[in-house]
N, C-alpha and C positions, 0 to 999 in steps of 0.2 A: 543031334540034328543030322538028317540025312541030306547029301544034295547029290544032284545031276549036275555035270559036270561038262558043256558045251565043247567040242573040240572042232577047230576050223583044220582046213588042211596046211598042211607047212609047218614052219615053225612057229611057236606061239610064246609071246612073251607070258610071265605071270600072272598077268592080269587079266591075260586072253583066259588064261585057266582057270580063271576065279570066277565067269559066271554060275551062279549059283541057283537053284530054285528050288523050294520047296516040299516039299512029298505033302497031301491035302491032308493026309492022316495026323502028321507033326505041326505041334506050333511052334511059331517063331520066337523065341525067350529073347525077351526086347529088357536093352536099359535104357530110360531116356535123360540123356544130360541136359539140364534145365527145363521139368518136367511144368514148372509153376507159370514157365513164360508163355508168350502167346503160340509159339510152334509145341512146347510141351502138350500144353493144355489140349490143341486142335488134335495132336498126335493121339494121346488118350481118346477121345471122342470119336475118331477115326476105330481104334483097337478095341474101343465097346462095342461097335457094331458087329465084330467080327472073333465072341470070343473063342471059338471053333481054331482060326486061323494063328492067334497072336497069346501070348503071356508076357505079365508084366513082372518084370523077375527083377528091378531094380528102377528107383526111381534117385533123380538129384535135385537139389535147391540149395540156393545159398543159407537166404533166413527166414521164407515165406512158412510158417510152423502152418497156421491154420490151413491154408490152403494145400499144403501136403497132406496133413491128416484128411482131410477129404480122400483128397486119392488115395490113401493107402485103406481107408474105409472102402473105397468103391474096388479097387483092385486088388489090395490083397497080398504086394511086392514080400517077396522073402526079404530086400535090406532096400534100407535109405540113404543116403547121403546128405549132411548137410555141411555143407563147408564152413558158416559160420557153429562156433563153439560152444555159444549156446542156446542159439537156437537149437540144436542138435539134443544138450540137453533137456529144454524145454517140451521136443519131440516126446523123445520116452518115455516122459513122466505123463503126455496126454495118451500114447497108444495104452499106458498102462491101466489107464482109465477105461479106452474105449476097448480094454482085452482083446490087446493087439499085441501084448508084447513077445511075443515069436518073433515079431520083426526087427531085422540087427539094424540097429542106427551107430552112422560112425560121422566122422565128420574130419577138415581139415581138404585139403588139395591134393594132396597124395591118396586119399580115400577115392578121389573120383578118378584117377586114373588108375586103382585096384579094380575100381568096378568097370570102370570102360573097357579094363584086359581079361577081366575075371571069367573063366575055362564055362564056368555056366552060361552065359551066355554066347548068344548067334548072331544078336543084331542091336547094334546102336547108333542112337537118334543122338546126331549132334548138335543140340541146338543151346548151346552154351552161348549170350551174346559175348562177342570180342573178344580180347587177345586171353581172355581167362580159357577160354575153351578149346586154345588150342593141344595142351599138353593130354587132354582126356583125349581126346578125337587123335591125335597122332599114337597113342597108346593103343586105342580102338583097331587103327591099321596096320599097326607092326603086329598085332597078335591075332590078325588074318580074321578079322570081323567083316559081315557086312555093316557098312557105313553109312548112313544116311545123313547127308552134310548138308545142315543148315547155318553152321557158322563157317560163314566165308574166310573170317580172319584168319581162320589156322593158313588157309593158301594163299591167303595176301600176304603174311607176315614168315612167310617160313619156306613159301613157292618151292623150290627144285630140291630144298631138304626132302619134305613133304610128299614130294613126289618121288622120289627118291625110295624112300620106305613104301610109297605105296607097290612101287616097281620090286624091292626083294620079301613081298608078302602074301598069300594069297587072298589079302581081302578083296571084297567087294563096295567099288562106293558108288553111290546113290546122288545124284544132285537134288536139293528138297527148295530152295530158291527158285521160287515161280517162274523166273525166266532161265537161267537155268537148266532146271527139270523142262521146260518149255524146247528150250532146244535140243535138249536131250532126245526126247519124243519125236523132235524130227526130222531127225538122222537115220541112216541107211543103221540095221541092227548089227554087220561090223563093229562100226566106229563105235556104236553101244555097248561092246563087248571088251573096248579096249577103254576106255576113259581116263585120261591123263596120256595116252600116248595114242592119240589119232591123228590118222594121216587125212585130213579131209577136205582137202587137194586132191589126194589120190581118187578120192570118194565124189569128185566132181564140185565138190562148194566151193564158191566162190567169197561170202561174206556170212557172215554172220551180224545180225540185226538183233541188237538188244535192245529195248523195247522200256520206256519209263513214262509213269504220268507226268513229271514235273510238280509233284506235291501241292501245298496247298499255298504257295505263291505265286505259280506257274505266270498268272495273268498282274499280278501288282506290280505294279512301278519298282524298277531298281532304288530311287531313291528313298522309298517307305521301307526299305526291309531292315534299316537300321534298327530301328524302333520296333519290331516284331515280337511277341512276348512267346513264354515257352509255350503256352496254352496254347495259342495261334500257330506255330508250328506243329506241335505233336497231332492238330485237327487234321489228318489224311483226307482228303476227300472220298478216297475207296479203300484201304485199307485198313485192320484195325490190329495196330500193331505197338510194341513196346515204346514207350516215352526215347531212349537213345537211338534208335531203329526211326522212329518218325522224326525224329529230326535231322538225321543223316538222309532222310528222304526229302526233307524240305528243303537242304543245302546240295541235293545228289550226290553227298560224296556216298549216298548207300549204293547209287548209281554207278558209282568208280571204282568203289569195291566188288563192285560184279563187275566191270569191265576185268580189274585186276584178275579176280576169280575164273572170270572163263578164257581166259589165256592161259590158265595150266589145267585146267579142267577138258581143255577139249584142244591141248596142244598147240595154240596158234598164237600167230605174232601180234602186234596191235596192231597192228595195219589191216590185219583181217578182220577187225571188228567196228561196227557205227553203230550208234546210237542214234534210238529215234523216241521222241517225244510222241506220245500215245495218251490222252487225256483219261480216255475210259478203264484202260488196264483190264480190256476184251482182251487184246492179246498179246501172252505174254512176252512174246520173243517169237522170231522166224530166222528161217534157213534159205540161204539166197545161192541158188545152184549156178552150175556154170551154161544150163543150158537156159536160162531164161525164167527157170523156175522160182515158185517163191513159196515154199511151205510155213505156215504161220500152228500155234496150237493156241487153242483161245479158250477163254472159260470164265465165268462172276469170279470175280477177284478175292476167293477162299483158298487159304492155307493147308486146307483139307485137302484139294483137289491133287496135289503135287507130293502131298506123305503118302497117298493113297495108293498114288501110283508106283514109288518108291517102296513101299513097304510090302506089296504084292508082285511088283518084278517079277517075271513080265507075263505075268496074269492081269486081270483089272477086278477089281473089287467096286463093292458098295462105296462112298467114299462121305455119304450123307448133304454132299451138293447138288441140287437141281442143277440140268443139263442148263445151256446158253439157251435164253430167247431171243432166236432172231427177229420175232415180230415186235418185241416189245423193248428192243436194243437200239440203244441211239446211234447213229450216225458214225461211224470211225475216222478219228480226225489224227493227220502225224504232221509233226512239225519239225525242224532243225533245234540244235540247242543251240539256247544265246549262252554263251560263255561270261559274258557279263556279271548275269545275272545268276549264273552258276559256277563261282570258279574254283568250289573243291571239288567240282567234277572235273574240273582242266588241269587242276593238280595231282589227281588220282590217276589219269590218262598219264599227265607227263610224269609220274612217277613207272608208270610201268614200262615208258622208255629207257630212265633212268637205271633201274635194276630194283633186289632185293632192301639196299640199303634204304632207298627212297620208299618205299611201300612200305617196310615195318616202320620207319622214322614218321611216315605218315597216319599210320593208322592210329600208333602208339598217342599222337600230339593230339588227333583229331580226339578220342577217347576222353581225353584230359579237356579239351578245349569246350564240347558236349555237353560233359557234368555241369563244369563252369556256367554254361550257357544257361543248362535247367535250374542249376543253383541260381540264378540271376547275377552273375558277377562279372558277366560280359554280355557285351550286346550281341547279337543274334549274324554280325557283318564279321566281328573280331576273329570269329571261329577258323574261317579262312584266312586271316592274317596270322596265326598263332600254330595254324599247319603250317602254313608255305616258310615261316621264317626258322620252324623245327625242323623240316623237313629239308630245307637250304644247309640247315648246318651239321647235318647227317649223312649226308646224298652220298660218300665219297667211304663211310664204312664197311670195314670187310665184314659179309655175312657168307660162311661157311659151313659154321656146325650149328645145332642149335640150341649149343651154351650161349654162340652169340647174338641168336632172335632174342633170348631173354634178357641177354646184355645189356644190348642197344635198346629196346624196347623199354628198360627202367631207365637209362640214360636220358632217352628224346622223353621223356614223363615228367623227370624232375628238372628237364630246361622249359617242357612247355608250362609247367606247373609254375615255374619262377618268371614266364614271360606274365604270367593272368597276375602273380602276386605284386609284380614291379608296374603294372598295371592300375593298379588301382590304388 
């Protein structure tokens, strides 16, 4: 792969070094980790449109067999990944059918972080959900990938490690999280060059506005949401997104994961960041300057819109989303959050005051707490009481290497795990 190579005057940290762009003659050799989920899936459909620009030289899944052989039918990938062992085997024995076996299938966890480092590729889609995805995507940085990061949890759960390695590597990361990539966009091209170490204070902003519908309880009564069944949550009103992902949107703590997220993402403290309740998810996130300014990036609430952009940096491509109708747009309505009625989003905020400890203790319990939810083995209210009381008994661990995100992370899983079991 060829790139161009941005140089500002002065000195330039690493990462100032690492913008990267593509020559139009070259395609981009893409792996995508968690090709099957809903950010995989849009990602592929994005990279059909454009097979000129893009190749898919690697695809990952845990145990989704039929739904991989699609795409390895339509695209082609030199290897697979499947983390489960036999699904893996189950794979090879249908590419063998469909005279596909050229293609290497391996499987296991350590195979997706061969493929997230592997010398053939230029660019990886990190859209593994949760703390599974962090070790591929951290692999992806240290061996100087472009990154396209749609799993937040690697920097919720790993934050200044994390960054850390993005600082002695030349990768390139990408924010692919609608708000996110949303604020991304609308920043001075600087601050876009450095990402995880922005000064944007220096850059004139004053706040950063992260931007949530409030899911699809936003307006019911606090005291009905005991009673709320997994169907009923996972119903997004605009979004159409994975079963653990919509329900972290109906409780906001997907909401406090992006707060977490863009405090190392775009270097800044919690205090420089507010949340605002946004029912239509027109738009997705804004930049609140010092001079009075308010830059917003708005778009129909498609996962396309934000790989597209990421993936083309900082070109703009096709991205297969019709443009915003404003004639045919409702009304833009913002509100404060009730805390009440969202308090893993008041847990996720105060864990990012807290530290390291508090956010992996948190993310690790809520994971646990979620299944349980979809499994029906708690109620839909418990999920925040089964954070807060993991996440209390956690708050005070040493997180410096990242033997001990994985540590702690199995620790807070088999307490939150024995809170649900003592439970019932």
């Amino acid at each position: 792969m060829l790139y161009v190579t941005f140089f500002l005057a002065g000195k330039m940290s690493p990462i100032e070094n690492s913008v990267k762009t593509t020559k139009t003659t070259t395609r981009q050799k893409i792996c995508i980790l968690g090709s099957t989920g809903s950010i995989g899936v849009s990602t592929l459909d994005v990279i059909s449109r454009h097979p000129d620009k893009f190749s898919v030289e690697c695809l990952t899944a845990y145990s989704k067999v039929d739904e991989i052989l699609k795409q390895c039918q339509q695209f082609k990938p030199k290897s697979v990944v499947m983390v489960n062992q036999d699904a893996a085997t189950q794979l090879m024995a249908k590419l063998v059918l469909a005279n596909l076996e050229e293609i290497e299938v391996s499987s296991g966890e350590q195979a997706l972080v061969d493929a997230a480092q592997a010398e053939a590729i230029d660019t990886v889609m990190a859209a593994i959900v949760g703390f599974a995805g962090l070790m591929p995507t951290l692999a992806a940085i240290k061996a100087s990938k472009k990154v396209l990061l749609a799993n937040k949890e690697a920097l919720v759960t790993s934050g200044q490690i994390f960054i850390d390695a993005l600082k002695n590597s030349n990768a390139q990361l990408l924010p692919i999280d609608s708000e996110h990539n949303a604020i991304f966009q609308c920043l001075p091209h600087t601050e876009q060059q450095r990402l995880g170490f922005c000064q944007l204070s220096d850059a004139g902003v004053s706040k950063i506005l992260l931007t949530g519908s409030g899911g699809p309880f936003r307006t019911l009564p606090v005291n009905e949401l005991e009673n709320v069944s997994p169907e009923q949550a996972c119903a997004h009103p605009n979004w159409d997104m994975g079963r653990k992902i919509s329900v972290d949107s109906a409780t906001m703590m997907n909401k406090g994961l992006e707060f977490i997220e863009a405090k190392w993402l775009f270097n800044l403290q919690p205090d420089d960041i507010k949340i605002v309740l946004h029912p239509q998810s027109t738009i997705h996130s804004m930049v609140q300057y010092r001079d009075g300014s308010v830059i917003a990036q708005m778009g129909d609430p498609d996962m396309r819109t934000p790989i597209a952009h990421a993936l083309a940096f900082p070109q703009r491509i096709d991205s297969g989303v019709a443009p915003l109708d404003f004639f045919n747009t409702t009304a833009f309505e913002f509100e404060s959050v009730d805390f009440v009625k969202y308090p893993n989003l008041k847990l996720a905020i105060d864990a990012c005051y807290l530290g390291q400890a508090a956010c992996t203790a948190l993310n690790a319990a809520n994971e646990i707490a979620v299944a349980a939810f979809l499994d029906k083995q708690i109620k839909f209210t418990e999920i925040a009481k089964i954070n807060e009381t993991s996440m209390n008994k956690f708050v005070s661990e040493k997180v410096i290497s990242i033997d001990d995100v994985v540590n702690l992370d199995k620790q807070v899983r088999n307490f939150a795990s024995s809170l649900i079991t003592d439970s019932q």
